[in-house]
N, CA, C and O atoms as CSV, one atom per row, in Angstrom:
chain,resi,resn,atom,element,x,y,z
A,1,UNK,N,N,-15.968,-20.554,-17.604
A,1,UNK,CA,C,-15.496,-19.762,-16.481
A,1,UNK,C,C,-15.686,-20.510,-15.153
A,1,UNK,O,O,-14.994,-20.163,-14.195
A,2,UNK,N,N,-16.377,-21.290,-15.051
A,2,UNK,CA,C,-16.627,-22.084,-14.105
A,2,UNK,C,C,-15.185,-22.919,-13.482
A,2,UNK,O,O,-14.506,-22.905,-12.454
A,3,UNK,N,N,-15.207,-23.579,-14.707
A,3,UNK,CA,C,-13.613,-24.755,-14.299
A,3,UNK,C,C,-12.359,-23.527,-13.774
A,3,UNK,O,O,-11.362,-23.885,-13.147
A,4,UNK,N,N,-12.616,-22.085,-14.147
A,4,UNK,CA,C,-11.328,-21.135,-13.528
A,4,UNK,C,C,-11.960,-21.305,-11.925
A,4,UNK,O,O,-11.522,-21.924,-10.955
A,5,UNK,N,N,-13.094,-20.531,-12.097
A,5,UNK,CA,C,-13.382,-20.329,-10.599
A,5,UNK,C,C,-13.530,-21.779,-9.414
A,5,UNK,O,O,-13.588,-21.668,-8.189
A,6,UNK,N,N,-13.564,-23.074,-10.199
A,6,UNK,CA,C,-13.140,-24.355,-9.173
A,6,UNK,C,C,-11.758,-24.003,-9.214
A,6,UNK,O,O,-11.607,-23.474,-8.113
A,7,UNK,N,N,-10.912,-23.974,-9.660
A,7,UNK,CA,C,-9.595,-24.187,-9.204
A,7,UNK,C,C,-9.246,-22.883,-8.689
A,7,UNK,O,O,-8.023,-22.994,-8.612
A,8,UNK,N,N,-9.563,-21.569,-8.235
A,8,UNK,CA,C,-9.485,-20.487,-8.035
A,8,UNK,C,C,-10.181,-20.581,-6.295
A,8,UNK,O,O,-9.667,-20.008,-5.335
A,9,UNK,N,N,-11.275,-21.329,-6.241
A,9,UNK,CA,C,-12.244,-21.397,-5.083
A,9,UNK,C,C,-11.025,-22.393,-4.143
A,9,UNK,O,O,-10.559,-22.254,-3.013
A,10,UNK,N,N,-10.790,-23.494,-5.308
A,10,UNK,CA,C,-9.764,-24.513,-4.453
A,10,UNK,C,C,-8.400,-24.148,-4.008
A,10,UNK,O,O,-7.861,-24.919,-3.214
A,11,UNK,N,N,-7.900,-23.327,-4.310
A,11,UNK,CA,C,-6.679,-22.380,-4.090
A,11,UNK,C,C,-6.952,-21.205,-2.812
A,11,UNK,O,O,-6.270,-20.989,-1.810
A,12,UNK,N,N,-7.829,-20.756,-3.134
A,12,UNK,CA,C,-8.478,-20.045,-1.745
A,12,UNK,C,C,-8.581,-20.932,-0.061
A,12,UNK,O,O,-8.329,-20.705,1.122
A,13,UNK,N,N,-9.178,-22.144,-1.022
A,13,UNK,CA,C,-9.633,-22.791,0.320
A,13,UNK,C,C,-8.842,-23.636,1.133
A,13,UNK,O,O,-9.069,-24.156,2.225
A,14,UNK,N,N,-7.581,-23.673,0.157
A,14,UNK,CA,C,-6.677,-24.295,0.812
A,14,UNK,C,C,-5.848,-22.912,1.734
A,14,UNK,O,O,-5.361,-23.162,2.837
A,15,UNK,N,N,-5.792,-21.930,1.325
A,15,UNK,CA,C,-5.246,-20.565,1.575
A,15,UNK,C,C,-5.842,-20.714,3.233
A,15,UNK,O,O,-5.157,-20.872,4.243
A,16,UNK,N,N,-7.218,-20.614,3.138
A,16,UNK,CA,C,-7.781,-20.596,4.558
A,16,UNK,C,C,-7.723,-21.500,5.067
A,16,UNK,O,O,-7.444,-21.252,6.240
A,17,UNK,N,N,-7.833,-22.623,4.887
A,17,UNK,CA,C,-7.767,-23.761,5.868
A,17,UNK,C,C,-5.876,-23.723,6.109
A,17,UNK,O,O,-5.639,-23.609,7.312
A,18,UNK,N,N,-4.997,-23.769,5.531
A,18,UNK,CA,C,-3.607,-23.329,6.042
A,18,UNK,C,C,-3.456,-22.055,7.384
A,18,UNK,O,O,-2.762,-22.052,8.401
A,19,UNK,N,N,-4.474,-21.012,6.815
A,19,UNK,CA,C,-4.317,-20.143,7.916
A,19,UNK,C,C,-5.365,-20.618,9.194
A,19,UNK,O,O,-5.239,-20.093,10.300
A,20,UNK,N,N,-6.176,-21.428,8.991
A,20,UNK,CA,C,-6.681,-21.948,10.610
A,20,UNK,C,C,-6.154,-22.534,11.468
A,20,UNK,O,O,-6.278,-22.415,12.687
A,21,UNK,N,N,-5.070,-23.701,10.428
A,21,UNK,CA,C,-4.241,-24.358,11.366
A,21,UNK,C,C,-2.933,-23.223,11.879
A,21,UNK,O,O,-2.300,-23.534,12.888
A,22,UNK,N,N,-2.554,-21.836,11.090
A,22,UNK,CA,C,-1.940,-20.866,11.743
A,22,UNK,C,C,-2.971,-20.669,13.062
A,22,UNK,O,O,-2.708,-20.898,14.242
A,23,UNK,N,N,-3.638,-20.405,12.754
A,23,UNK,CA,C,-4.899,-19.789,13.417
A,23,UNK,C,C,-4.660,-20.571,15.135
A,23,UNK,O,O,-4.722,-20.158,16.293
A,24,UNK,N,N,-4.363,-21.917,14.450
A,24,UNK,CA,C,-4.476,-23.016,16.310
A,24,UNK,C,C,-3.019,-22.550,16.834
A,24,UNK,O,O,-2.752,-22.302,18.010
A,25,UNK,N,N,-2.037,-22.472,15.630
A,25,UNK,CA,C,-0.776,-22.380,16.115
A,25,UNK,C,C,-0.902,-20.899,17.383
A,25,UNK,O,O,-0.653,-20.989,18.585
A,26,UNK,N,N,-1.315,-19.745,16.703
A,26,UNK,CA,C,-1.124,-18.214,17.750
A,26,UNK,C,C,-2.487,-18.543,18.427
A,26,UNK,O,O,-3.147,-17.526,18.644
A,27,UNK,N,N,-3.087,-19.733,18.822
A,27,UNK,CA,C,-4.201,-19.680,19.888
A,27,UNK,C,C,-4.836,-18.350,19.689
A,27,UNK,O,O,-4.606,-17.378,20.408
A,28,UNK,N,N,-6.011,-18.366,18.219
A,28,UNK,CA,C,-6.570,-16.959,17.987
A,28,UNK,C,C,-7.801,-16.892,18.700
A,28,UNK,O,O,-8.497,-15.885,18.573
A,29,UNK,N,N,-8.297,-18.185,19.709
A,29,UNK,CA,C,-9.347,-17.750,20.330
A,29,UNK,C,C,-8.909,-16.994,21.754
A,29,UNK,O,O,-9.751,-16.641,22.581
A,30,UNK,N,N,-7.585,-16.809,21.909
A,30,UNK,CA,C,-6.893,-15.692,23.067
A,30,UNK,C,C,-6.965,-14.643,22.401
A,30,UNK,O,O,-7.412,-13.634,22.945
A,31,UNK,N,N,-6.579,-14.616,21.169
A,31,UNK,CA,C,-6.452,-12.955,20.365
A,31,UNK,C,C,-8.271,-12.182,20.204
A,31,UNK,O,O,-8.742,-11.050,20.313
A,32,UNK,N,N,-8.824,-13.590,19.890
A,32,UNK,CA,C,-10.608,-12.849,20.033
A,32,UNK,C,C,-11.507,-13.560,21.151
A,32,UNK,O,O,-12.588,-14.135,21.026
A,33,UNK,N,N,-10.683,-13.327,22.332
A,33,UNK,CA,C,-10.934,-13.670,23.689
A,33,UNK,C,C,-12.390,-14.280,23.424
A,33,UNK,O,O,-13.448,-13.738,23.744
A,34,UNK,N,N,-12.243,-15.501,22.785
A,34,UNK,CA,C,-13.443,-16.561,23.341
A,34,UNK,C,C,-12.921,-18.073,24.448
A,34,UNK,O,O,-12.213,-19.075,24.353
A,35,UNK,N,N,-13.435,-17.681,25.031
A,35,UNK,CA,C,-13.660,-18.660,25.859
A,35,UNK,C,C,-14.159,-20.309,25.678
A,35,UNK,O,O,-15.383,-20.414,25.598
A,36,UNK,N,N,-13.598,-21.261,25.621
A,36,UNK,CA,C,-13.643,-22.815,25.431
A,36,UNK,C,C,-12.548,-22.919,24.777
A,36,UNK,O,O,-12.734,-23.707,23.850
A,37,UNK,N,N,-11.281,-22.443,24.788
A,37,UNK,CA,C,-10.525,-23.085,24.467
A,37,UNK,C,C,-9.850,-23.433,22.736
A,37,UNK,O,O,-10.069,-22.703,21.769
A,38,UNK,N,N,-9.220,-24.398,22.712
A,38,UNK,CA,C,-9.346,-25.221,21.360
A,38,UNK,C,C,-9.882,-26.506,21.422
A,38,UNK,O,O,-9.511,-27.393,20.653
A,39,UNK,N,N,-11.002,-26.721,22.559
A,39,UNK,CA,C,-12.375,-27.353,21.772
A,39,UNK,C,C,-13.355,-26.691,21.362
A,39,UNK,O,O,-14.005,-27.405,20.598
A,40,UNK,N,N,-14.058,-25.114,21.536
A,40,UNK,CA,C,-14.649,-24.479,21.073
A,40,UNK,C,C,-13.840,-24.348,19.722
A,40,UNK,O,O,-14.101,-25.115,18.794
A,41,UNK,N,N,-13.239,-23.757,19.650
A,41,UNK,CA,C,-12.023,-23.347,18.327
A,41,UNK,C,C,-12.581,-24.543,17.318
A,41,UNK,O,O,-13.439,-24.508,16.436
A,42,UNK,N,N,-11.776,-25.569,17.793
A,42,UNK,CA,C,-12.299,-27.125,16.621
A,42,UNK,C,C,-13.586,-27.310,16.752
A,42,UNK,O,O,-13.981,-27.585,15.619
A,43,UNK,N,N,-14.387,-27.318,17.410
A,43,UNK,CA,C,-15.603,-27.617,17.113
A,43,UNK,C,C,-15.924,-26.512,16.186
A,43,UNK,O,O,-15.966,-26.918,15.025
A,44,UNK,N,N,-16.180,-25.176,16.321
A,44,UNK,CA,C,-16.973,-24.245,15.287
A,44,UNK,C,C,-16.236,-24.471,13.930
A,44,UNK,O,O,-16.665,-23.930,12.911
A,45,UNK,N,N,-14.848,-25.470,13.907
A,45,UNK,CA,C,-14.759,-25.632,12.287
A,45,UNK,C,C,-14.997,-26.624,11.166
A,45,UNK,O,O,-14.837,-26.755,9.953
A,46,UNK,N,N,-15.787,-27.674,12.958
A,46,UNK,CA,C,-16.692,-28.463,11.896
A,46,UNK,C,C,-17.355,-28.037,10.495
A,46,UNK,O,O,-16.913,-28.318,9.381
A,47,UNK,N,N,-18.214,-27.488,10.717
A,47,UNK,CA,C,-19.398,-26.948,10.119
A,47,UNK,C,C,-18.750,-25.662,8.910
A,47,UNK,O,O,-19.106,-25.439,7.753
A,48,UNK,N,N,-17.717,-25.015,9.737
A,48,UNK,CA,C,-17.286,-23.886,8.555
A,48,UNK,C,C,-16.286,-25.291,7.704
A,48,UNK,O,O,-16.954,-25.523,6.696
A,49,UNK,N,N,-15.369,-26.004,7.698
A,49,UNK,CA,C,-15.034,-26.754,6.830
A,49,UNK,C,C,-15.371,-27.837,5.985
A,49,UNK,O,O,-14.742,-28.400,5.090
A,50,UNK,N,N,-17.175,-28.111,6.747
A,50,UNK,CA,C,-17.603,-28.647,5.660
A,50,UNK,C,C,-18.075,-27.802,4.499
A,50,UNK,O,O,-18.035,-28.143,3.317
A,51,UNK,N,N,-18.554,-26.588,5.010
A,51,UNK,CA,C,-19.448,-25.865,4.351
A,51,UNK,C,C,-18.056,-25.520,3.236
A,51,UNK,O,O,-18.487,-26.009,2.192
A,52,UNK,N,N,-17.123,-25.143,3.016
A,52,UNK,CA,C,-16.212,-25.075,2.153
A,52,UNK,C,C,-15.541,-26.042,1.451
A,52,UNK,O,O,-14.673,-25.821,0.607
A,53,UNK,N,N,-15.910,-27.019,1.770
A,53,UNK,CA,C,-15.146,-27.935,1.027
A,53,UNK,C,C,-17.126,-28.696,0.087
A,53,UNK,O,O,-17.182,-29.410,-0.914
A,54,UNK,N,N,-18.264,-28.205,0.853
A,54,UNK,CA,C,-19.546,-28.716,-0.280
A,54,UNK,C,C,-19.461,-27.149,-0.852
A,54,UNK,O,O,-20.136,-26.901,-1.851
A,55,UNK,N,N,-18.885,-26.382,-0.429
A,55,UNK,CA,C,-18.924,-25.222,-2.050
A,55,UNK,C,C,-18.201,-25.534,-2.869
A,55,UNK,O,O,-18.253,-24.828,-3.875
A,56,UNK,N,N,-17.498,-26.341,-2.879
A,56,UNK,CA,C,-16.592,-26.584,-3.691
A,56,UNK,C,C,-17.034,-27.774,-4.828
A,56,UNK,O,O,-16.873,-27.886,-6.044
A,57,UNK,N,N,-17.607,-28.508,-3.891
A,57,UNK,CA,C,-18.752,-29.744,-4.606
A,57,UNK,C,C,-19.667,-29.013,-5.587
A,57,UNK,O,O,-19.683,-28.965,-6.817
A,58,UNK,N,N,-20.330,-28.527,-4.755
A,58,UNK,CA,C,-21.438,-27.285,-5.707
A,58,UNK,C,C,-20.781,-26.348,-6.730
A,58,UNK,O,O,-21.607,-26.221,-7.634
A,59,UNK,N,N,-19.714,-25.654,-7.005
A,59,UNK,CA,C,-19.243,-25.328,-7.909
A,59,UNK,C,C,-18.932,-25.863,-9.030
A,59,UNK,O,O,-19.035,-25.426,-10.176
A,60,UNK,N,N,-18.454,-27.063,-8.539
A,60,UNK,CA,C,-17.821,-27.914,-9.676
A,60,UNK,C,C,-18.973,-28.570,-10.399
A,60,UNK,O,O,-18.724,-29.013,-11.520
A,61,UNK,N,N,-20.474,-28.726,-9.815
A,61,UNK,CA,C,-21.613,-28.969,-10.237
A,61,UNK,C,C,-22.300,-27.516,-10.957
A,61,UNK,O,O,-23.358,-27.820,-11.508
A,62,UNK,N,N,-22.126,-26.702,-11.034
A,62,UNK,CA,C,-22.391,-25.471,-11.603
A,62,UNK,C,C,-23.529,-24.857,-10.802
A,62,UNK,O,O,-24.227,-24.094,-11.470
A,63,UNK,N,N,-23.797,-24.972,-9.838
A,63,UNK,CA,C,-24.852,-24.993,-8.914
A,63,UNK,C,C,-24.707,-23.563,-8.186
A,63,UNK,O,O,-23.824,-23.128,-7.447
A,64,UNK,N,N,-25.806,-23.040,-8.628
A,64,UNK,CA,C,-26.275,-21.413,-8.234
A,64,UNK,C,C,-25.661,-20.960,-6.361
A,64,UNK,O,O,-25.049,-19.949,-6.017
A,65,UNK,N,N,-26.124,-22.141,-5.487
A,65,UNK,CA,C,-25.278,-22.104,-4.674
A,65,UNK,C,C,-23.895,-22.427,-4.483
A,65,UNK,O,O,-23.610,-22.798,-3.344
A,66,UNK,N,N,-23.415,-22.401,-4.919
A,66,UNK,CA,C,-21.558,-22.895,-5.127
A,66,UNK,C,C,-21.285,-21.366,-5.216
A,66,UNK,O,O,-20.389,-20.759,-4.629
A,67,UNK,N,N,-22.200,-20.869,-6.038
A,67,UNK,CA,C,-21.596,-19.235,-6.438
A,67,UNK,C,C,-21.902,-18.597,-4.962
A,67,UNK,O,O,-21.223,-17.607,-4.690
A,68,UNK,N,N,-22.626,-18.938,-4.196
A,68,UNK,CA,C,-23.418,-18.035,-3.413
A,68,UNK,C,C,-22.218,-18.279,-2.064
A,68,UNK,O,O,-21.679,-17.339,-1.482
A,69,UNK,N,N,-21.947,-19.876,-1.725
A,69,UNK,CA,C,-20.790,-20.121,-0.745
A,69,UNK,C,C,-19.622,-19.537,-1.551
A,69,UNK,O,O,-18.599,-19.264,-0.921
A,70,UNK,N,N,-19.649,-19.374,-2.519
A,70,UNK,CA,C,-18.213,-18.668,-3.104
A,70,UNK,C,C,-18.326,-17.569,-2.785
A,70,UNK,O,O,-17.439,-17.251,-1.993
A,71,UNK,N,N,-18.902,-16.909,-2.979
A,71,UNK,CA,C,-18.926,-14.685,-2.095
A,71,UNK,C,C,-18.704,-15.152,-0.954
A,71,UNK,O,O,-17.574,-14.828,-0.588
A,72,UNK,N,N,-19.383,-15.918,-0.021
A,72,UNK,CA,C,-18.899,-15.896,1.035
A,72,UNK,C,C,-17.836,-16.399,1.526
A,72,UNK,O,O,-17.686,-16.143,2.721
A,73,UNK,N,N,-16.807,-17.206,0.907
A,73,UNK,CA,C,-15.639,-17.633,1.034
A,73,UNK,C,C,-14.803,-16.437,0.971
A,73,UNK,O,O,-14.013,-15.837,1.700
A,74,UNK,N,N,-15.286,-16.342,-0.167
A,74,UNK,CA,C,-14.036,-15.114,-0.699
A,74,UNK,C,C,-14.014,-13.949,0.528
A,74,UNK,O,O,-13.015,-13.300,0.839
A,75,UNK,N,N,-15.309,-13.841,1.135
A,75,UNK,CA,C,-15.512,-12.487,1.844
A,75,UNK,C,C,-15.209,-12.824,3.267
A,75,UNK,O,O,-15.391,-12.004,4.167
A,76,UNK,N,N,-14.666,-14.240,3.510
A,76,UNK,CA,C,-14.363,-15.126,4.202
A,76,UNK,C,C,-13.159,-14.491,4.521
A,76,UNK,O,O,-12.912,-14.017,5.630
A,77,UNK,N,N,-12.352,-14.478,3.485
A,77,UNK,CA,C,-11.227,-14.780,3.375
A,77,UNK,C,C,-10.313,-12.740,3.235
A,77,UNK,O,O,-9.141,-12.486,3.509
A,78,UNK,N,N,-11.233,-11.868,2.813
A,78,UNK,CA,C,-11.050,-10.817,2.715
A,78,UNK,C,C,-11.418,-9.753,4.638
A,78,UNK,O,O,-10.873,-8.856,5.281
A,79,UNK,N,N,-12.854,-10.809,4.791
A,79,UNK,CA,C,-12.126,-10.238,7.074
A,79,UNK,C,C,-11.023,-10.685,7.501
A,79,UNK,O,O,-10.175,-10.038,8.115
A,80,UNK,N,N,-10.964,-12.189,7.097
A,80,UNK,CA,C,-9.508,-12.958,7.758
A,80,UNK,C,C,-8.508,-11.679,7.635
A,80,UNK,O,O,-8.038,-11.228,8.679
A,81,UNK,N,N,-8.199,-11.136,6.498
A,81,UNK,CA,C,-7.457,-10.303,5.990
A,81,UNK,C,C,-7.251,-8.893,6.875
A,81,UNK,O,O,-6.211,-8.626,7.478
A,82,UNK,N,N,-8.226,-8.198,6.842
A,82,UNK,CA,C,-8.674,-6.841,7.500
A,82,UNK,C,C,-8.093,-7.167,8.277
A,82,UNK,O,O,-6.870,-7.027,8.288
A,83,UNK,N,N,-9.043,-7.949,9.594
A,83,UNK,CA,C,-9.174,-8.392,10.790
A,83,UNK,C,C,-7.984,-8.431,11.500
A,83,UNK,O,O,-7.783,-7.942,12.612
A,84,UNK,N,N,-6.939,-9.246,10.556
A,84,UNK,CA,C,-5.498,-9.573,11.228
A,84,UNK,C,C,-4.424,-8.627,11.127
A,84,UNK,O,O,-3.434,-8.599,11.858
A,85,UNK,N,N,-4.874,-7.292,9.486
A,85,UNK,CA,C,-4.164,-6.305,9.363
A,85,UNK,C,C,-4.454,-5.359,10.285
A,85,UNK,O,O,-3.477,-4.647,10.517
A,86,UNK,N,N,-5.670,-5.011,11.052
A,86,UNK,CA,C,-6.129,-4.546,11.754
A,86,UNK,C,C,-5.006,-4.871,13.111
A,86,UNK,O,O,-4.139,-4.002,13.197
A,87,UNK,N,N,-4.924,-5.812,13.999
A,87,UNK,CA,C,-4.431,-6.773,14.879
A,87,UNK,C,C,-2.903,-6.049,14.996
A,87,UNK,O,O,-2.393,-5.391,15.903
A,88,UNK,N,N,-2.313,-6.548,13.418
A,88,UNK,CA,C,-0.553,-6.291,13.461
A,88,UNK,C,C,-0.827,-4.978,13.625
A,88,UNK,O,O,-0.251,-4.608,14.649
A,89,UNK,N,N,-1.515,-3.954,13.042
A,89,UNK,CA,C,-1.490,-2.576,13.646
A,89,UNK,C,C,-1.347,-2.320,14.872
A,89,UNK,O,O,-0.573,-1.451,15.274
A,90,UNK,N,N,-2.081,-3.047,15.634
A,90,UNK,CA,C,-1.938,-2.450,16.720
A,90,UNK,C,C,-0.972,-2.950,17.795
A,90,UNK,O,O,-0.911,-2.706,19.000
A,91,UNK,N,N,-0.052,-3.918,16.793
A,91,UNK,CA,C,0.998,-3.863,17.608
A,91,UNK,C,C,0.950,-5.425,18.377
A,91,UNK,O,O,1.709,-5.700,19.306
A,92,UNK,N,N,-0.378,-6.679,17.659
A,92,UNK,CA,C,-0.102,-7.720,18.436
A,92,UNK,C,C,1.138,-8.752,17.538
A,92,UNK,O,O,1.353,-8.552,16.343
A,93,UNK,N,N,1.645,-9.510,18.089
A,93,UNK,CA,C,2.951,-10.549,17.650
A,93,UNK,C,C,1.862,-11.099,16.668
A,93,UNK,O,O,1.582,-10.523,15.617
A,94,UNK,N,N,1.318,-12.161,17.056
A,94,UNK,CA,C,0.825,-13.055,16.174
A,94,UNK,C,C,0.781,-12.716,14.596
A,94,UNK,O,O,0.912,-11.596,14.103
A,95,UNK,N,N,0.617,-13.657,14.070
A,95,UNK,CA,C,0.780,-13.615,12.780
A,95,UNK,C,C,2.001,-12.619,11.906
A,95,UNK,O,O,2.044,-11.985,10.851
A,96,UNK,N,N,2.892,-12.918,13.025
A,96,UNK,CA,C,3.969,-11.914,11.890
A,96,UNK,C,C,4.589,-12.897,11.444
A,96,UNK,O,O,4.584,-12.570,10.258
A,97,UNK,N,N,5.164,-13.927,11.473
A,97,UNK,CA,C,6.278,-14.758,10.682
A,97,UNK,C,C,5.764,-14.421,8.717
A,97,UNK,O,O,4.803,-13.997,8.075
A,98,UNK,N,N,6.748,-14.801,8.556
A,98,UNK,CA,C,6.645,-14.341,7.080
A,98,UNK,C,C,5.786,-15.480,6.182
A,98,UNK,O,O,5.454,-15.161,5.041
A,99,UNK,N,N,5.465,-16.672,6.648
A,99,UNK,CA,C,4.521,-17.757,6.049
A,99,UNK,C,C,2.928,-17.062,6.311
A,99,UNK,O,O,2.058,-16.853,5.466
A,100,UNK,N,N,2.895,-16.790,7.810
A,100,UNK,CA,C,1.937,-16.220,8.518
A,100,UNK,C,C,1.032,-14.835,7.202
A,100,UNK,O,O,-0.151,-14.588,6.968
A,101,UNK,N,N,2.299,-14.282,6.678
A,101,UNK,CA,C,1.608,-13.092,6.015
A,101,UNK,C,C,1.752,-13.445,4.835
A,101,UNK,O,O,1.138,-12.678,4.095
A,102,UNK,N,N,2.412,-14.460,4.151
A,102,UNK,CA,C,2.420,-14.822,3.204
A,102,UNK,C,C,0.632,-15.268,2.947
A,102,UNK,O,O,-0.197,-14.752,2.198
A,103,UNK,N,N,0.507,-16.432,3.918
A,103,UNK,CA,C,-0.839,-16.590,3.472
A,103,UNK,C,C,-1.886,-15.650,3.646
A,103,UNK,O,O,-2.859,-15.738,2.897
A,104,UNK,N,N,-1.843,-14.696,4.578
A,104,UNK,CA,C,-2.633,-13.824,4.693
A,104,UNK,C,C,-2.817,-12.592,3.481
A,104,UNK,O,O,-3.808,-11.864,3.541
A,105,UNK,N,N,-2.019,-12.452,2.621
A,105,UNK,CA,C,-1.759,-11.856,1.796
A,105,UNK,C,C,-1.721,-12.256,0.568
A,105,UNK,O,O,-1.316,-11.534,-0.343
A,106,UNK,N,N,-2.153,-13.487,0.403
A,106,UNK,CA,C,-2.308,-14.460,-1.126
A,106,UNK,C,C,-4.016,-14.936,-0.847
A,106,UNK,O,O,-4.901,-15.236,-1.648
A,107,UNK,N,N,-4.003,-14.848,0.643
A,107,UNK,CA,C,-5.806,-15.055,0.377
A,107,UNK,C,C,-6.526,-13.548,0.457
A,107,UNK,O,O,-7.749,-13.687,0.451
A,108,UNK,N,N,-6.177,-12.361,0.520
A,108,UNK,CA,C,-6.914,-11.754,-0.187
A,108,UNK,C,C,-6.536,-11.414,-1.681
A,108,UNK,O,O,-7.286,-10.667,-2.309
A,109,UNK,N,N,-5.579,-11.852,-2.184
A,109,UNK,CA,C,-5.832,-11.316,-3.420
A,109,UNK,C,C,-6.230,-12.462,-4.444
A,109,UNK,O,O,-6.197,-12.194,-5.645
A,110,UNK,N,N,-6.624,-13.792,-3.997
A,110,UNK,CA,C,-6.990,-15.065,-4.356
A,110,UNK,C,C,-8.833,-14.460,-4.129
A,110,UNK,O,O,-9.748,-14.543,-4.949
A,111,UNK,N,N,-8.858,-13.842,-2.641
A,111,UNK,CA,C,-10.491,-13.470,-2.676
A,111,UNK,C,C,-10.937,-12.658,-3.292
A,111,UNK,O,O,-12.164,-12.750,-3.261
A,112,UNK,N,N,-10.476,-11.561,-4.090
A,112,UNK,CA,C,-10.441,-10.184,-4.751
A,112,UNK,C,C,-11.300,-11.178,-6.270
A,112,UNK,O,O,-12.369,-10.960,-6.840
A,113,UNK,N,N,-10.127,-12.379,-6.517
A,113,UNK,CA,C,-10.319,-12.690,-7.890
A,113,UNK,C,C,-11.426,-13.790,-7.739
A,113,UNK,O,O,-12.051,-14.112,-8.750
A,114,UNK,N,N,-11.741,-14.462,-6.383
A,114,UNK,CA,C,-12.745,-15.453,-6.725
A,114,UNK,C,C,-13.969,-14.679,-6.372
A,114,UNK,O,O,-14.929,-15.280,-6.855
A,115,UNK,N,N,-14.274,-13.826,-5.870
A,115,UNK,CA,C,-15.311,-13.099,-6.019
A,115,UNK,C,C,-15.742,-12.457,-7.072
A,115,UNK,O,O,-16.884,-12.451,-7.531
A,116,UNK,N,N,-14.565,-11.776,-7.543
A,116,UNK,CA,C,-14.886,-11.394,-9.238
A,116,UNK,C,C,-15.757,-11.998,-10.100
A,116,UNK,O,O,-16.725,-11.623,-10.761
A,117,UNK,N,N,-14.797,-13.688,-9.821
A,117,UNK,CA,C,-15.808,-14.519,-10.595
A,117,UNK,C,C,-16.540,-14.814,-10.624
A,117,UNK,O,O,-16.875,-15.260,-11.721
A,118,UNK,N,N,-17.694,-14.898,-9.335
A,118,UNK,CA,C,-18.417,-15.862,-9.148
A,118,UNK,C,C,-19.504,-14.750,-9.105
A,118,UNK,O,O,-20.664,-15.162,-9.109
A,119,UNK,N,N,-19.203,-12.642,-9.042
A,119,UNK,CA,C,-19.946,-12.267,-9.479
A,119,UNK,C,C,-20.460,-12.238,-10.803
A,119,UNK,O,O,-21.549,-11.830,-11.205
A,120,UNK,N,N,-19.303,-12.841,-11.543
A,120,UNK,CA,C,-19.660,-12.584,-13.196
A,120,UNK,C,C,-20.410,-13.704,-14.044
A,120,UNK,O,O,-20.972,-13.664,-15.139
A,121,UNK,N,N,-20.199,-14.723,-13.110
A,121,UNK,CA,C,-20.913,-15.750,-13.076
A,121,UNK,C,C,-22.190,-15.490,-12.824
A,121,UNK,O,O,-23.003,-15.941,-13.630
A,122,UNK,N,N,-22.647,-14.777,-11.760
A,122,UNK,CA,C,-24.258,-14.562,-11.423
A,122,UNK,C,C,-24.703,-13.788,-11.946
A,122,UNK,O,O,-25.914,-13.974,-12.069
A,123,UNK,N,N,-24.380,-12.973,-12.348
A,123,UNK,CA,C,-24.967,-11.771,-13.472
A,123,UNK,C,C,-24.458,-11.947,-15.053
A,123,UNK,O,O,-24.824,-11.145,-15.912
């Protein structure tokens, strides 16, 4: 079950890292009014894109943490979700093009199933 949930984790993570670079495209640090720009923006994804791409290392090593960055990917990937369904509710543009919801809508149900796994994995 492991080798599903690497290629399941790696399908996700490409899911999100596609929607960050959406993410630079609708300038989402205007939509969650932070301040610095898109050097704050790129800088805070240092650290979140390494950390996803060594869960991915760690998974494929069978490594108790791989499972543990995997919930949080997945749960990663299930606010991305809310967050932005939340957003189009209320009526902001961004993220409507149909790629835009395409990915937004294949990474939660990519997170639904890699969480599954990686609970069934830990228990």
């Amino acid at each position: 079950m492991y080798e599903v949930l690497f290629w399941v984790y790696l399908l996700n993570a490409v899911l999100l890292i596609n929607h960050e670079i959406d993410s630079a495209y609708w300038k989402e640090w205007e939509l969650f009014r932070l301040s610095g720009g898109i050097t704050l923006f790129l800088l805070l994804h240092f650290p979140m894109l390494f950390l996803i791409l060594y869960g991915l290392v760690l998974v494929d090593r069978r490594s108790p943490a791989g499972l543990a960055i995997s919930l949080v990917l997945s749960a990663g990937g299930l606010l991305a979700f809310l967050i932005h369904m939340y957003f189009l509710k209320k009526g902001r543009d961004e993220f409507r093009l149909p790629i835009s919801l395409f990915i937004l809508y294949a990474t939660m149900a990519v997170s639904v199933v890699q969480a599954s796994l990686a609970i069934r994995l830990l228990f």
